[in-house]
C-alpha positions in Angstrom: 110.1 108.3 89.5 110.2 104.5 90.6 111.0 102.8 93.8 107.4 102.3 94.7 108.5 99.8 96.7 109.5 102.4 99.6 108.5 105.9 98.2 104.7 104.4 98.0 101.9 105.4 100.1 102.1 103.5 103.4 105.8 102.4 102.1 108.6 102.8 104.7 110.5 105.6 103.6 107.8 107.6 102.6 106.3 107.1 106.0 109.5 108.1 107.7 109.3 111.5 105.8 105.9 112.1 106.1 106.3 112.0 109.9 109.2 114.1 110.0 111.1 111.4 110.9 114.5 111.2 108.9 117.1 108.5 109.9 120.5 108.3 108.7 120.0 105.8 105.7 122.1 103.8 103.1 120.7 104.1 99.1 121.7 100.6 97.9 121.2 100.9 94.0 122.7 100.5 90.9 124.4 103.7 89.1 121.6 105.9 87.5 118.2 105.2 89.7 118.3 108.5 91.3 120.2 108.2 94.5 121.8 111.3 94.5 118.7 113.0 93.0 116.4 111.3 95.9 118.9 112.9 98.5 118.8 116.3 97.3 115.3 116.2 97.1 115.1 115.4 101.0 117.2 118.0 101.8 115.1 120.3 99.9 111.5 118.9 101.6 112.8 118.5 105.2 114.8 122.4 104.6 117.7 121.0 105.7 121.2 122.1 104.8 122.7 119.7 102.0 126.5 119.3 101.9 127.9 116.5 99.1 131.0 114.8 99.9 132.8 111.7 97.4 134.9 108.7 99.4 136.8 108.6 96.0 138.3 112.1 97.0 137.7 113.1 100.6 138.7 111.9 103.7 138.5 112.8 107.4 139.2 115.9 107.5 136.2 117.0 105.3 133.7 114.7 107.3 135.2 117.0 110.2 135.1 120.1 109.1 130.9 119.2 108.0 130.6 117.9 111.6 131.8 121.0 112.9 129.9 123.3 110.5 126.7 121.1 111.5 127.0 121.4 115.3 126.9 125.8 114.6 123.7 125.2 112.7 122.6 123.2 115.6 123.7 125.5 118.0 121.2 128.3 116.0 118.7 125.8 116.3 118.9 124.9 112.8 117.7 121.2 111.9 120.8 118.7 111.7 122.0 119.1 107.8 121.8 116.4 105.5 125.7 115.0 104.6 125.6 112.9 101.5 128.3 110.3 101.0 128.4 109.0 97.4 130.5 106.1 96.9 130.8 105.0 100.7 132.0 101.7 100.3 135.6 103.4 99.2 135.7 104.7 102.8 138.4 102.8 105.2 137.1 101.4 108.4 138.4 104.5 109.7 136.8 106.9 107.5 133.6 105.0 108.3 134.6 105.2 111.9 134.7 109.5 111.9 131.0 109.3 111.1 129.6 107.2 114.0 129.4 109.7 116.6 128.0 112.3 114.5 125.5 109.8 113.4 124.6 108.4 117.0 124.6 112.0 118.3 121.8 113.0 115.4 125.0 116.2 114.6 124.0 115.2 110.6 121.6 112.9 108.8 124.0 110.7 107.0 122.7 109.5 103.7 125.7 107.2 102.0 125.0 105.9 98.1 126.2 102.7 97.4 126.5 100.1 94.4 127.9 97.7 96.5 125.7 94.9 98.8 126.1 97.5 102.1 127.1 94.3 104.2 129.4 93.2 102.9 131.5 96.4 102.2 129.9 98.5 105.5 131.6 98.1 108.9 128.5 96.5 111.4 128.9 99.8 114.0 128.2 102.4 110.9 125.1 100.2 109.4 123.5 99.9 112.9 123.0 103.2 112.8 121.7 103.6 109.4 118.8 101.9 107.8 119.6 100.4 103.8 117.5 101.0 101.0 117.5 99.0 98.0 117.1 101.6 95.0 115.8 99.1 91.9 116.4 99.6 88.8 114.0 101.1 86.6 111.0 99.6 84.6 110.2 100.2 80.9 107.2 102.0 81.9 109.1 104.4 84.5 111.8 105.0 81.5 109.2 105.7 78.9 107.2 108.3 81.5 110.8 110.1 81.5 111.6 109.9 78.1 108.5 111.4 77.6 109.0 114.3 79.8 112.2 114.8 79.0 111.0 115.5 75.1 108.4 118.6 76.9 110.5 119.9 79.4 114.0 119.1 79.9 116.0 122.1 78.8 118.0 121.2 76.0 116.1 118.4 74.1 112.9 120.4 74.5 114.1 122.8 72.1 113.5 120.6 69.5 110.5 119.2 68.2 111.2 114.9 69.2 109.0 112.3 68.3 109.3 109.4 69.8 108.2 106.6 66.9 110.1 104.1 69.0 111.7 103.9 72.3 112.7 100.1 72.7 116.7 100.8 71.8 117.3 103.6 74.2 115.4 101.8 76.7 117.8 98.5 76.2 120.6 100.4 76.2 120.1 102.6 79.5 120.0 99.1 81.3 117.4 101.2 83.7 120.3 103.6 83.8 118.1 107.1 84.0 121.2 109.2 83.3 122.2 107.3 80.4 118.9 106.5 78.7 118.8 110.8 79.3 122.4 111.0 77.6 121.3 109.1 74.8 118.5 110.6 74.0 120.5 114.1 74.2 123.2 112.2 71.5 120.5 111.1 69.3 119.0 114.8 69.5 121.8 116.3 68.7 123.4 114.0 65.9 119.6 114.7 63.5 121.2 115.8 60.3 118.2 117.4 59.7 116.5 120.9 58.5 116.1 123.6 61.1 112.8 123.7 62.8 112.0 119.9 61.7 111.0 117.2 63.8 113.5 114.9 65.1 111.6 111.4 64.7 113.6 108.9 66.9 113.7 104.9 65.8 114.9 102.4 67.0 117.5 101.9 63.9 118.2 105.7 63.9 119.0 105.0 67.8 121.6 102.3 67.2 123.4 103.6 64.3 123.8 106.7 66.2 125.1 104.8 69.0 127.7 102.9 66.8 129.1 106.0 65.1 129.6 108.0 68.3 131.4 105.1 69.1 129.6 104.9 72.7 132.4 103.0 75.1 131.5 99.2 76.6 128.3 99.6 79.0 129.4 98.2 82.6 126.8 98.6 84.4 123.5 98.2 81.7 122.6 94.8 79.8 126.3 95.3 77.7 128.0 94.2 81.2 125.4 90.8 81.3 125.2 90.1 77.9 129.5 90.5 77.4 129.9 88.4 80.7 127.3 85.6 80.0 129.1 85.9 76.4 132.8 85.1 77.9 131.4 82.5 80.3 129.9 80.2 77.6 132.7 80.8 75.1 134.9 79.2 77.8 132.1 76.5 78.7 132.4 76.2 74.8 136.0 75.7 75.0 136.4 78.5 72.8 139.8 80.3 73.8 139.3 83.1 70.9 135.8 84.1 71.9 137.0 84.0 75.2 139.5 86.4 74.9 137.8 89.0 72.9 135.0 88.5 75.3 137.7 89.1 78.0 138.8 92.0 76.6 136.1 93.5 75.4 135.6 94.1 79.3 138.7 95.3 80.5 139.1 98.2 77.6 135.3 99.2 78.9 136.6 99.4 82.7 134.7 96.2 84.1 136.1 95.4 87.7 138.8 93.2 86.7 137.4 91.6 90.7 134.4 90.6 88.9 135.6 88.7 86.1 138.1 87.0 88.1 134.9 85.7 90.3 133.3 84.9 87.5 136.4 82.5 86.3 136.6 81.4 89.5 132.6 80.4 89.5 133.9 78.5 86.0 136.5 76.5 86.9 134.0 74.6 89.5 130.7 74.8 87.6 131.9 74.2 83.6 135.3 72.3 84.7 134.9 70.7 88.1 137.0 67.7 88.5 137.6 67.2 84.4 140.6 69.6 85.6 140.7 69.8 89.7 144.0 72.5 88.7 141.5 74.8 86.8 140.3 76.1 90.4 143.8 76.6 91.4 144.5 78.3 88.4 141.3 80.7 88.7 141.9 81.5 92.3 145.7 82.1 92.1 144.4 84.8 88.8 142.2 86.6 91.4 145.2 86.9 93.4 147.3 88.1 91.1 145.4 90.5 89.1 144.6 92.2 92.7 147.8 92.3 93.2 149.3 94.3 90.6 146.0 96.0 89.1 145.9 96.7 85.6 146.9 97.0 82.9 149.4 94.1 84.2 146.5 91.9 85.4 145.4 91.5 81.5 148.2 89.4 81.4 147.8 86.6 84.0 143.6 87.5 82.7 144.1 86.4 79.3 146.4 83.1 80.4 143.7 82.2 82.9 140.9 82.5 80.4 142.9 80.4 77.6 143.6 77.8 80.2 140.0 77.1 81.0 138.6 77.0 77.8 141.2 74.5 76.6 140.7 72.2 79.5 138.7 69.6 79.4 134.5 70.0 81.1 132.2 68.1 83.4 129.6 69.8 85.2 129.3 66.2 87.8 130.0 68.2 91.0 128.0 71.1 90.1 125.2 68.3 89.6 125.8 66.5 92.7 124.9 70.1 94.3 121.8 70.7 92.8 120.5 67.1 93.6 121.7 67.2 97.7 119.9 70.4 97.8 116.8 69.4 96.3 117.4 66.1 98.7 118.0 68.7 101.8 114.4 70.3 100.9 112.9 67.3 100.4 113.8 66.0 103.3 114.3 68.5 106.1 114.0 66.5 109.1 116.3 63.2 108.0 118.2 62.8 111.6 122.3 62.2 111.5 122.7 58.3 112.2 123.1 58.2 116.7 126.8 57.0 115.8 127.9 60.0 113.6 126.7 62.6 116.3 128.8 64.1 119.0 128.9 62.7 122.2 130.9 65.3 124.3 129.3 64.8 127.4 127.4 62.4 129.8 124.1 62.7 129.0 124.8 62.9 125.3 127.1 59.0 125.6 123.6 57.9 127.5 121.4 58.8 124.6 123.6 56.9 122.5 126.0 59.3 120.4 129.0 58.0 119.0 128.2 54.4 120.0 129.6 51.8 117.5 131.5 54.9 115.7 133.9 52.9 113.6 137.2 54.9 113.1 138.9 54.5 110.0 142.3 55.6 110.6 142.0 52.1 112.9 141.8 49.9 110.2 143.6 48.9 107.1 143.5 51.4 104.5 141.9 53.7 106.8 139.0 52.7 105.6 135.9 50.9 106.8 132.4 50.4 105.7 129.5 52.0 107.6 126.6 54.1 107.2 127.0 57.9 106.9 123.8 59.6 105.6 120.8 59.3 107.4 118.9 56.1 107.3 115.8 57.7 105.0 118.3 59.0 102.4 120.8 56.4 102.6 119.9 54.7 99.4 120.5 57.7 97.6 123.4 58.8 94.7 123.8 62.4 94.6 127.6 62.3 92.8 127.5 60.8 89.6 130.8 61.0 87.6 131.4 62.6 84.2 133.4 60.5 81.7 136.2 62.9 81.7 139.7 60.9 82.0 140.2 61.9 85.6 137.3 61.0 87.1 136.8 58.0 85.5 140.6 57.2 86.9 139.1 58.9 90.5 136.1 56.2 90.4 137.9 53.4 89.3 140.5 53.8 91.7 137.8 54.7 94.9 135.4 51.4 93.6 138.8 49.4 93.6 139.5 50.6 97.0 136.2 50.0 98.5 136.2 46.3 97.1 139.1 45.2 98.6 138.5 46.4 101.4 135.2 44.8 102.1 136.6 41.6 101.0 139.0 42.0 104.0 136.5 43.1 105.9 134.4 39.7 105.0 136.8 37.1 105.3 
């Protein structure tokens, strides 16, 4: 069910196993959108052996012993088995590193299931040899085709007699999660306090109070883990440092990746801060640090201080401004040419065409400072930095306009 995009007619990966032509592949894809399901499934079409190995407990030695097994089933002219690798990103360089020549070599397919953006967390020699799909997340209409079929035919639920009034709650709270709309839709099942033999009729109030009694833990991965972290983010934009921290919280009991608040804080201090409190970035980037460093449930600690420190500072969003308007500038303008004395001149020809000529230096002059033109001549009238009215840049400006006036009248007389 779903990733039309390449399981389509004509689409990539369908054409692959239409022609009998498997690759070793990485499933890119948030938890729940049938990764594991989709490998299995190969294995099963192409009648290749299937053998199901997690990074979070195995190492090298099982990757050799399946290599080893594999070349016997070769060597009975068996197809090359299928080796499934959920959670490959927790594999060392040289974990990844045991799989290349059995990949090159065609001894297994290797299909690896990731959450994680493959390039970043993927050496370059193991994704060379692998092709990455993107698994997307589900649509409503895909969830409500499964929630459907799960009511006729799934083993359990189908005992009952389900009908499903309304579908919108389960469907929010899977967060295109397959597995846990399924779950849900079991727990709601199951909790009817109901006659035997009557028809379980499922709402989307029933749904939620359900949900709420079971007491159903903090949702990483679905809209929970957006709404929670968009939540935290404006309380400290807010300068809220109570909202903040239950926000903060709120996270770490559910089992967020303490690495993705801390980026998050980080992203913050520039955007909501900026240079109202220059020492807000500091402070972000030195939290990363340390909750990295000593892992919970210590890194609540420097967490919580971090997230109290930016909400109480003072905001201005002027640099994150001056971004946005240099890169609408940059688009507008593609083709603006650097001013002939700002360019490089490191050889001959390039001193001929007249780089670097009448380059003032500043570190030559009072100050260090001179006056001359820096942006190219069709956007040199332009202001893309405009400073908030926070105490230090209004100090920073005054200071720099100060400068730049004296200077100039030096520079006059």
């Amino acid at each position: 069910m779903g990733q039309n995009h390449i399981l389509g007619p004509g689409k990539a990966l369908r054409a692959a196993i239409e022609s009998d032509k498997v690759h070793s592949m990485i499933l890119w894809g948030s938890p729940g959108v049938g990764k594991t399901t989709f490998a299995r499934l190969l294995a099963h079409n192409q009648k290749r052996e299937f053998f199901q190995l997690s990074a979070a407990d195995s190492g090298i030695k099982s990757v050799r012993d399946i290599l080893e097994t594999a070349r016997e089933l070769i060597h009975r002219h068996q197809p090359s088995p299928i080796l499934f690798l959920d959670e490959i990103h927790r594999f060392t360089k040289s974990q990844q590193d045991s799989l290349l020549g059995g990949v090159e070599k065609g001894i297994i397919i290797l299909i690896g299931a990731t959450t994680e953006n493959p390039s970043f967390e993927l050496n370059r020699a193991l994704l060379s040899r692998c092709r990455v799909y993107h698994f997307e997340e589900m649509g409503r209409k895909d969830l409500e085709k499964i929630l459907q079929r799960a009511v006729k035919e799934d083993p359990l639920i189908s005992k009952h007699e389900v009908e499903l009034r309304e579908t919108e709650e389960l469907i929010l709270y899977s967060g295109g999660d397959v597995r846990k709309l399924l779950n849900a839709l079991e727990l709601v099942v199951d909790s009817e306090d109901r006659e035997p033999q009557t028809t379980v009729i499922v709402t989307n109030e029933r749904v939620a109070s359900i949900l709420r009694q079971k007491n159903v833990p903090y949702d990483k991965s679905g809209n929970q883990h957006y709404d929670t972290i968009s939540a935290f983010i404006k309380s400290i934009r807010g300068s809220d440092p109570d909202a903040a921290l239950y926000y903060l919280h709120t996270m770490i009991s559910g089992g967020e990746d303490i690495k993705f608040i801390c980026r998050r804080m980080i992203i913050s201090a520039s955007e909501d801060i900026g240079l109202a409190n220059p020492n807000a970035l500091l402070i972000a980037t030195s939290c990363f640090q340390a909750a990295t460093m000593v892992g919970l449930p210590e890194a609540a600690i420097p967490m919580s201080q971090t997230a109290i420190y930016l909400a109480c500072s003072p905001k201005s969003n002027s640099a994150y401004l001056a971004m946005h308007r240099v890169q609408k500038a940059i688009k507008d303008n593609p083709y603006s040419s650097i001013p002939l004395h700002l360019r490089n001149a490191p050889d001959k020809l390039t001193r001929e065409l007249g780089h670097g000529k009448n380059y003032k230096y500043p570190h030559d002059f009072p100050g260090n400072f001179v006056h001359q033109t820096y942006l190219p001549k069709d956007m040199d009238s332009m202001t893309f930095f405009v400073p908030g009215e926070s105490p230090f840049e209004t100090r920073m400006m005054e200071i720099f306009k100060q400068f730049r006036a004296k200077h100039k009248e030096t520079e006059d007389k």
